[in-house]
N, C-alpha and C positions, 0 to 999 in steps of 0.2 A: 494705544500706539506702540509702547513697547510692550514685547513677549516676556512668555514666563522665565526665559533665561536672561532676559535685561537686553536683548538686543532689540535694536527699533522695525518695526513691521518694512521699513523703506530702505534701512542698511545694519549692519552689526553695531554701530555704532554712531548718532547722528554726527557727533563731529567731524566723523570721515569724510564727509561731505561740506564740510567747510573751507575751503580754501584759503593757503596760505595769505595771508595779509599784502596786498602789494600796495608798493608805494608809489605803483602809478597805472589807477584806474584806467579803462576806457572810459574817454570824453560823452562817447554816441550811449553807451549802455553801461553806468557805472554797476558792479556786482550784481548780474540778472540772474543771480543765483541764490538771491535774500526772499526772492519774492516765493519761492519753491517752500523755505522753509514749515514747518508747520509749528504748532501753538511753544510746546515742550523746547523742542530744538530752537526756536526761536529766544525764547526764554532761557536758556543755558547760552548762547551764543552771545545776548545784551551781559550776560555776569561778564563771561568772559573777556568782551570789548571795553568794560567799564571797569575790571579789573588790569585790563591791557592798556585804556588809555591813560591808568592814573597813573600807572609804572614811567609811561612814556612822560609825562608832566613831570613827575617828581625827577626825575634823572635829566630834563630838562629839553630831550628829544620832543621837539615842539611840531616840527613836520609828522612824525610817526604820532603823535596825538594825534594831531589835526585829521589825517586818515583814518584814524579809530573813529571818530568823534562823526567824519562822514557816513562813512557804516552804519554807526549805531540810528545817525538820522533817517534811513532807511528802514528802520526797524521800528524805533521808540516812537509812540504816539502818548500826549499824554488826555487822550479819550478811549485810549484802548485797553487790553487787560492790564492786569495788576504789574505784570514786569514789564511792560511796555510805558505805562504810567511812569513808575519809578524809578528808570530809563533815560527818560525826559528830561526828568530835574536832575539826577545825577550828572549826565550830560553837562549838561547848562550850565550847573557847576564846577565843573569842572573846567569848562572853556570861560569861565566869569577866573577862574583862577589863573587862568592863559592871558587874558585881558590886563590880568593886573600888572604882568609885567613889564606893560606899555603905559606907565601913568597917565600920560598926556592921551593916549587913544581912549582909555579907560574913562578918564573926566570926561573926555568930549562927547565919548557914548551915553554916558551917563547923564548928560548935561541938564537936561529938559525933564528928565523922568521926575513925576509929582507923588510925593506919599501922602496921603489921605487916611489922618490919622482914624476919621468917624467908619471909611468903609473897612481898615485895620478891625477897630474894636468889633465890628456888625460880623468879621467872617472868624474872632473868639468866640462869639455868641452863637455862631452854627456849631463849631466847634463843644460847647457847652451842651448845647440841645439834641445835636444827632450820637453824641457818642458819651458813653456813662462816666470818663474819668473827672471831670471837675466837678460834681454833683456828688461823687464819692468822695471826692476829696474836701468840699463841702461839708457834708455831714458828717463826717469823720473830725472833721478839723473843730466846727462847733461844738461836738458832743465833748469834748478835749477841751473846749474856755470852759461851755459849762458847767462843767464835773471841777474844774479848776476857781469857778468863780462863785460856789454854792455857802450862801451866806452872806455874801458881800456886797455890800450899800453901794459902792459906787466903783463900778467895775470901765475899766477902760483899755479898748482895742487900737491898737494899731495895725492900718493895714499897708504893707511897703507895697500894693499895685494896688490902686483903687480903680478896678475897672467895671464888676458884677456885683451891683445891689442887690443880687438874690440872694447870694449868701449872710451877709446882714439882716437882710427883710426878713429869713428864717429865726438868724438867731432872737432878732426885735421880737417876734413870737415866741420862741420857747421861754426867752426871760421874761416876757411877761405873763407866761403863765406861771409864774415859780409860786408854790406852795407860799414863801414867806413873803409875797410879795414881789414887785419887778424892783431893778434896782435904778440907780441915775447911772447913764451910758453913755459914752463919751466918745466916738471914732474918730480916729485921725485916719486919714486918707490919703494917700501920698501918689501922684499923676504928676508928670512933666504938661501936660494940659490943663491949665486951668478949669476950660467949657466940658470936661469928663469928670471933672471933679463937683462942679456947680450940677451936673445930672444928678452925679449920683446924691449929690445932700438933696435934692430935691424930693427924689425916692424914697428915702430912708425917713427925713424928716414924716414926709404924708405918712407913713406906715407909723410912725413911730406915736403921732398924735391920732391916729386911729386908736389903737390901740393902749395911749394914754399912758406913756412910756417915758419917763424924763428922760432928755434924747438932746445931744449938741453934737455937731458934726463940723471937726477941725481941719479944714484943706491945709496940706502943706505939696506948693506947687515945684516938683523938684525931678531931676532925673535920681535915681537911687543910689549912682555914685556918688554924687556929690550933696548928697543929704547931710542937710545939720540938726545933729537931732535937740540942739536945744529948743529948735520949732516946734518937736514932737509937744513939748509942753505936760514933759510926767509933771504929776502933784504929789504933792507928799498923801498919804491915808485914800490913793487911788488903789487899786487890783490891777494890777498891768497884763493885760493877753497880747502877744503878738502875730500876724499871719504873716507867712509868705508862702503864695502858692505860684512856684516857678520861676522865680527869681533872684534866690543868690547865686547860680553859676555865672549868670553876667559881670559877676566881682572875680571871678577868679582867675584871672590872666595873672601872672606872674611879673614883676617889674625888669626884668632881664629880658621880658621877651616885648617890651614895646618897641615897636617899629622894626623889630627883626622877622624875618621869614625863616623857619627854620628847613634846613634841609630834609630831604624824607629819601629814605632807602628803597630804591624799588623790590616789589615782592616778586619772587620767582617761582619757577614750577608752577605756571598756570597752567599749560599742557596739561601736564600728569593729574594736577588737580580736577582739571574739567574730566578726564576720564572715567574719574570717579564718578561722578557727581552725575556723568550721564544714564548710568544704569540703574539711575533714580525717578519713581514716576510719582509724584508728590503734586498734593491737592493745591496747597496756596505757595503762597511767593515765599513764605515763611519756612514751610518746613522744606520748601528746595533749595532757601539759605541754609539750615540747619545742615547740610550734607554740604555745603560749597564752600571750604575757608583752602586757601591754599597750602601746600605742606602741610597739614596739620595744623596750620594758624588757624585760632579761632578767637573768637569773644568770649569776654569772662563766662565763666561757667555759671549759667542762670537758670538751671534746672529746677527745676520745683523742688527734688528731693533733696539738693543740697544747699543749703543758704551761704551767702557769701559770710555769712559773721562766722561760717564751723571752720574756718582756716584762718591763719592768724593774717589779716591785712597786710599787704604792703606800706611803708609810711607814708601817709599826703604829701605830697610835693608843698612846700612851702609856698604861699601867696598874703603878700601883706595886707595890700586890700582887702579881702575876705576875711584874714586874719582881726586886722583893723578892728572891720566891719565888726563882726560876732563881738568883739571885745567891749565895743561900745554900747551892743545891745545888752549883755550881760550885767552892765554898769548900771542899768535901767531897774536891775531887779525884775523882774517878770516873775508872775506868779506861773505861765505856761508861754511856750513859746514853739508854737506848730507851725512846721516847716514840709511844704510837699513839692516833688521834683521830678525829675526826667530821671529814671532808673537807669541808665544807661552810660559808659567809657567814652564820651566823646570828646575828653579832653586832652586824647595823646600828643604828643610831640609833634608826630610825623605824619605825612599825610594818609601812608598805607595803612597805620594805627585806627584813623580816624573815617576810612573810607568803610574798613571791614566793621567797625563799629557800626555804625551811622545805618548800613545795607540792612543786617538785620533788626535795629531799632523799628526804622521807619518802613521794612517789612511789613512788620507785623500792624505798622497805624495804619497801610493802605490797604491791609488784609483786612481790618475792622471798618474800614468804609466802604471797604468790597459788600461785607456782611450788610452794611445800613444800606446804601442809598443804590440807586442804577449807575450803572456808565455816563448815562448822558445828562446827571442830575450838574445844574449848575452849583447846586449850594456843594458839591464836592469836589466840583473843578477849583471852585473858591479858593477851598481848603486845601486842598493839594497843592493849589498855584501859591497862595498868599500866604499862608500855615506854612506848612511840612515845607515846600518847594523854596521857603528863603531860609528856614533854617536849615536846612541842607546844602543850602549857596553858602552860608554864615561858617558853616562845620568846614566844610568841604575848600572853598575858597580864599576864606578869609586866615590872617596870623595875626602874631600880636592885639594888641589894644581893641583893635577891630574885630577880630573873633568875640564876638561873646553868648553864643550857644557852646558854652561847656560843662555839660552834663557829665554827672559823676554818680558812681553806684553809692547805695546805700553804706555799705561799710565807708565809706572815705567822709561822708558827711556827718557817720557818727563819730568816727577821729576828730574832726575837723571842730565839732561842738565839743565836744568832752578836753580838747585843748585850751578851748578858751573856755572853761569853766562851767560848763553846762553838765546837768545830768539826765539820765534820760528817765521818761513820765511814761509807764507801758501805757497802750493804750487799751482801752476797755472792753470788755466781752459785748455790752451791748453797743458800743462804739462799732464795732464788727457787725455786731449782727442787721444794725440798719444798716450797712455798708453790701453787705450780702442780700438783704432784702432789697434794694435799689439795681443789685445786679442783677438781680433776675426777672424783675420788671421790663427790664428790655428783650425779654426770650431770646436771648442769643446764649449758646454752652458755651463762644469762646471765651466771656471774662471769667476770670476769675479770682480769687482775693485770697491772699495768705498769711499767715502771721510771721512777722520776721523778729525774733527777741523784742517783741514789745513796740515794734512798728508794724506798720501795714503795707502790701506791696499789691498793686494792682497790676493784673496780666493778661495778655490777650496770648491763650494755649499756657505753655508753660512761657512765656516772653516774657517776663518783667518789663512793666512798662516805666510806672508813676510808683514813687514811695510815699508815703505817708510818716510824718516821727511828730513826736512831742517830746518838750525841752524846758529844763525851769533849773534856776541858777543851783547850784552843788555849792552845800556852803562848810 
């Protein structure tokens, strides 16, 4: 579509053809000039409307939204391509942020809607199967107890999400093959659901007397804020491992910022930006993010060749809870304690922070479900809708207390442990090399896996997606 000089086969430049924004459509024929656009230009023109409508939100022009957000519903489908998909929820999110500022319409709307925690857990479980990163994080994360747990009689895990038996049922196997013997194993399991928690001991138990395993499985029924961990039930002359795969940024709200909305500055120069960005003719959604940050505003620098740890960090923003939180587990003594997360800044202040984050994050997860499954797969509409499409409402729309999708890069989480007393446990060559072996079982070239000072970073192209660390108390 576009020529070798970067102009497009239809005009010098597709935005030329995009017409000013007006703030008041024809009734008969709203914009009959969307339908013209083709794949490219349609796809630069949803940045640009989704970069225009948050400016118009955050600065409070609610009308001049409202008109972005029509447009864009002429465009965005979320059964169509990849920026069209991606479109949808941003969207959605954005006007769920519009909503908010009508409490009472907000409740009302919201009044009837039913969360169904069992079809929740069923579309993590799609999530698990069609795409490699919890299976990596998995076998990365075991190989890390049992490098840590080699010797020891009576080893015991705690897991702050008790959702996926699988990754238990594995390790139930590899400790019971240990050369000296399997050991006595003890998991705590921690679900705000009792009936999730009662599954999984179910599973675990069968597996565990299969293979003739001394095996107890401790439910503690809790949300993770407000866990007590004397429930946890350490013993004295236990081996303590800990997991948590994806959930300490839900601790990390700030206590200054409950119940507050904070302001967000609108981004400027999207014009000039989009100019650029047009004499771009790029495969996925991801590398036409990579060319589209306004003025020069971009996203941490997530390059392959440069790791976030080769520049000296910014300080963490202070957050007690979190704080709290790691202080209590440290208390615990932990022989290891593996922590895996969302690689990504999506815990800024402001909204435009957190929009230009969040675009190329979940870029690149809809780029990898481009890669697995069809258009019209349900099991991806799932995921898009119930997955990715509420934590993008979560990022996107929500503040305070209520926000808790806030993902933070790998360097602020090694601050953030090493404050409260943790050291860090590199993780192992052959820890990698099964992690690399699993990657490439799925024949896809987009992942791929890198070593970051003794963590692991999992990526889709060069995207950091998910990080991988291990942690054991610094004494």
């Amino acid at each position: 579509m576009f020529q070798e000089d970067g102009s497009s086969s239809v005009t010098s430049s597709p935005l030329q053809m995009f017409p000013t924004m007006s703030s008041s459509p024809s009734l008969m024929s709203p914009y009959p000039w969307l339908k013209d656009l083709k794949a490219e230009e349609r796809g630069l023109y949803l940045i640009h409307l989704l970069i225009t409508c948050a400016n118009h939100v955050a600065s409070g022009s609610l009308e001049n939204a409202n008109i972005a957000l029509d447009q864009i519903s002429h465009l965005a489908s979320p059964d169509g391509d990849t920026m069209q998909r991606i479109a949808s929820y941003f969207s959605e999110a954005l006007a769920d942020r519009i909503l908010r500022t009508w409490p009472g319409v907000y409740k009302a709307f919201r009044s009837t809607r039913i969360s169904v925690v069992a079809e929740e857990i069923h579309v993590r479980k799609m999530f698990f199967e069609f795409l490699p990163f919890m299976k990596v994080a998995f076998v990365i994360s075991n190989q890390a107890i049992i490098e840590a747990m080699e010797g020891e009689k009576m080893v015991h895990v705690i897991d702050l999400n008790s959702t996926e038996p699988s990754q238990w049922c594995a390790l139930i196997r590899d400790l019971s093959a240990r050369p000296e013997g399997p050991p006595h194993l003890r998991i705590t399991g921690i679900h705000q659901k009792r009936e999730v928690l009662e599954q999984t001991a179910h599973v675990l138990i069968e597996e565990a007397e299969k293979l003739d395993l001394p095996f107890q499985f401790n439910p503690v029924v809790s949300r993770l804020e407000d866990l007590d961990i004397e429930k946890l039930r350490v013993k004295t002359g236990e081996a303590l491992a800990i997991s948590s795969i994806m959930q300490l940024h839900t601790l990390l709200a700030s206590n200054y910022e409950a119940g507050s909305r904070s302001p967000s500055a609108p981004m400027k120069g999207v014009g000039l930006h989009l100019q650029r960005v047009a004499q771009m003719n790029q495969g996925t959604l991801g590398e036409l993010l990579e060319k589209d940050m306004v003025n020069g505003y971009s996203p941490s620098n997530d390059s392959a060749s440069s790791s976030p740890l080769s520049s000296m960090p910014s300080p963490v923003a202070p957050s007690p809870k979190i704080d709290g939180y790691l202080s209590a587990l440290w208390g615990l003594s932990p022989k290891v304690m593996v922590v895996t997360e969302q690689d990504s800044d999506h815990n800024g202040k402001s909204l435009m922070e957190r929009l230009s984050e969040s675009l190329y994050f979940y870029a690149a997860l809809f780029d990898c479900l481009e890669s697995a499954l069809p258009r019209a797969s349900i099991e991806r509409l799932k995921m898009e809708k119930m997955l990715f499409g509420e934590e993008i409402k979560n990022i996107i729309a929500c503040e305070g207390t209520e926000r808790k999708q806030r993902h933070e890069k790998l360097e602020k989480w090694n601050q953030r442990f090493e404050l409260a007393g943790f050291g860090n446990v590199p993780l192992s060559y052959y820890a990698m090399l099964q992690a690399k072996r699993l990657l490439q079982s799925f024949n896809c070239d987009g992942y791929k896996i890198r070593e970051d000072n003794g963590c692991v970073v999992i990526c889709w192209q060069d995207r950091p997606l998910l990080s991988v660390s291990a942690w054991r108390n610094r004494r």
